[in-house]
C-alpha positions in Angstrom: 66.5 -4.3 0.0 63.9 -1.6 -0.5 60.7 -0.7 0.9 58.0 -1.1 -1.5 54.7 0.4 -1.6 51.5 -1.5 -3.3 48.3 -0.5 -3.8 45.1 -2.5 -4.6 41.9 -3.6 -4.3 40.2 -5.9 -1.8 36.3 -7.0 -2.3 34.4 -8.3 0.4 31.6 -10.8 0.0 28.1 -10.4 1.7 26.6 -7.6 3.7 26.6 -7.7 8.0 27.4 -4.6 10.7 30.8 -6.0 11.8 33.4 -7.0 8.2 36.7 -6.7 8.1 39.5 -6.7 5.8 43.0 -8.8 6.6 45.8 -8.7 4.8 48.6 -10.5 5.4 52.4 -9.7 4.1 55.7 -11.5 3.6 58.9 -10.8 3.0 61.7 -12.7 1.5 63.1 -13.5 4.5 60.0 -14.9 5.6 58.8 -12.6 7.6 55.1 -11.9 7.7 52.4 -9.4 9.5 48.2 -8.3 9.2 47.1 -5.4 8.7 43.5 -5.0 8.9 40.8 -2.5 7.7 37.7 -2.1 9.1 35.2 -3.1 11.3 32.6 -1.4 8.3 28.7 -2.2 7.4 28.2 -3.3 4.2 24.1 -2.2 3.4 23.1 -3.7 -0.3 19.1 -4.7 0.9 16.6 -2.4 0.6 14.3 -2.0 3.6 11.1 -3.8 3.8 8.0 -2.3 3.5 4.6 -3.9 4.2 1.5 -2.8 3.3 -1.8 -3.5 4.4 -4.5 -2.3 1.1 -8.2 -3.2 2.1 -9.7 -5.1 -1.0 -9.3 -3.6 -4.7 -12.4 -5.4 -6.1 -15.3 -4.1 -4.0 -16.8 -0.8 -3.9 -16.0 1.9 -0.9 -18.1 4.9 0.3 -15.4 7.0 2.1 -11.3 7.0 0.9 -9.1 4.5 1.3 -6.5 4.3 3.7 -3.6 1.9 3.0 -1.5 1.5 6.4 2.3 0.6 5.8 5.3 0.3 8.3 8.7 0.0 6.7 12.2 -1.4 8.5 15.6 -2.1 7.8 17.2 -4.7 9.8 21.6 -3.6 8.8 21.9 0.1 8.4 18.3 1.4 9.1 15.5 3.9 8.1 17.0 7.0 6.7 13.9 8.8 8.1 12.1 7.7 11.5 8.8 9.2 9.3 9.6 6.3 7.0 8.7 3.8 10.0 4.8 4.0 9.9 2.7 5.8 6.9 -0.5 5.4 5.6 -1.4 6.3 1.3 -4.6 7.6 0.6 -7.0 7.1 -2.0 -9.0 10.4 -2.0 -11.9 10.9 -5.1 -14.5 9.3 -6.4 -14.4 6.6 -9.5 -14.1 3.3 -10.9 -10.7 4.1 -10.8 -9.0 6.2 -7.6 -5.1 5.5 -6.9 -3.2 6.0 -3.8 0.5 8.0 -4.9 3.3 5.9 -3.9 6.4 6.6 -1.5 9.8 5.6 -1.6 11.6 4.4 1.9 15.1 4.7 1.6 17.9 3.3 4.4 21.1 4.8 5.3 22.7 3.0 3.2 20.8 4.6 0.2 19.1 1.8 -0.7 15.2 2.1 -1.9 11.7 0.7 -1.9 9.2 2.0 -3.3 5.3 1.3 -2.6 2.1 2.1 -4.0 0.2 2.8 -6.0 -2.7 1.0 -5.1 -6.4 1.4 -7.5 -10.0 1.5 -5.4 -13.0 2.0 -6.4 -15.1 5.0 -4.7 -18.4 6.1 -5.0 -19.0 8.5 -2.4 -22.9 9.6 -3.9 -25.9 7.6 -3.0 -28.2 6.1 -5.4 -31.2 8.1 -6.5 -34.6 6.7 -7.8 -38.6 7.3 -7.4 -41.1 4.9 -6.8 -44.6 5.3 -8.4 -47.6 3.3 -7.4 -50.2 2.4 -10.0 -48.6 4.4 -12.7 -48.4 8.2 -10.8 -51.9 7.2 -9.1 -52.3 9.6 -6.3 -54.6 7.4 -4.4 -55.7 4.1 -4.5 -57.8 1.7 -2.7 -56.7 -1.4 -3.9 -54.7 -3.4 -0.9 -52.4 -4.8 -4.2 -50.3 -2.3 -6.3 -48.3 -2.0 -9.5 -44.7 -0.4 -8.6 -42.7 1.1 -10.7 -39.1 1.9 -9.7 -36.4 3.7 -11.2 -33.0 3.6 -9.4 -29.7 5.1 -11.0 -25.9 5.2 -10.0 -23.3 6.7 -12.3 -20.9 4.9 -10.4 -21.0 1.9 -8.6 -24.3 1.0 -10.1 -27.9 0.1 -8.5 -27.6 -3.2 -6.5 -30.7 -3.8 -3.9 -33.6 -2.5 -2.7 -35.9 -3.0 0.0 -39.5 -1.4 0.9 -41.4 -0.4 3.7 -44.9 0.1 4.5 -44.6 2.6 7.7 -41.0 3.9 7.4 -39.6 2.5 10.3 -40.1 -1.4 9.6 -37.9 -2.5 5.7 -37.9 -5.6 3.6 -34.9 -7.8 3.7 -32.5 -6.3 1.0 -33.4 -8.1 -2.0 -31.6 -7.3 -5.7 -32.8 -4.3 -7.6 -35.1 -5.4 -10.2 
């Protein structure tokens, strides 16, 4: 007899922190032994990232902050920055995106978040109010208003008045 030298392949099946590889050999005469590779991490999920985006159908007066955390139960983050992040939405518009970031593991696998649309409109409403068409004095206890109100953005949605400054209307729809 001769030695003989083989080389191949083996696959393993499923991902975990503690596989192993076992061979096991014969020889004619019956005689058999293991060898065995490993323990070794097999990584093929991507880590998980949650996000937390306020609600993309209303109107906002500041930016948007979208607060994310990100883990990776097998291999874990390949950055500890990747743990806890937050995308901004910074501008004003019907439309204003957050960029997006991509967490990766050590493993090298990826997941990418973002980006998420707001709407921002960051400038107030502006408007004038006459009385009795541009009257600058009156002495009749019942008025004529007319108001003008425009938004470029978000648009004019309620108005409410006030007699002495200091006590308002309940907010009622612009009309």
């Amino acid at each position: 007899g001769g030695k003989t030298r083989t080389e191949g392949t083996v696959t393993t099946t499923g991902e975990g922190a503690d596989l192993r590889v076992t061979i096991r050999v014969a020889d004619l005469a019956g005689n058999t032994t293991e060898a065995m590779a490993g323990p070794f991490k097999v990584d093929t999920t991507p880590p998980v990232v949650k996000a937390t985006p306020p609600d993309a159908t209303r109107w906002y007066r500041e930016d948007v902050s979208v607060p994310c955390t990100a883990t990776d139960a097998l291999s874990g983050l390949a950055s500890a920055g990747d743990a806890s992040f937050t995308l901004l939405a910074r501008g004003e518009g019907a439309s204003v995106s957050t960029g997006t970031r991509t967490v990766s593991d050590k493993a090298g696998n990826t997941t990418t978040v973002g980006p998420y649309t707001f709407q921002i409109d960051k400038t107030p409403p502006t408007g004038s109010l006459k009385i009795n068409d541009g009257a600058a004095t009156t002495d009749l206890t019942t008025v004529t208003l007319t108001i003008t109100a425009i938004d470029a953005a978000s648009g004019v949605a309620e108005m409410r008045f006030s007699n002495d400054g200091s006590t308002w209307s309940d907010w009622e729809p612009f009309k």
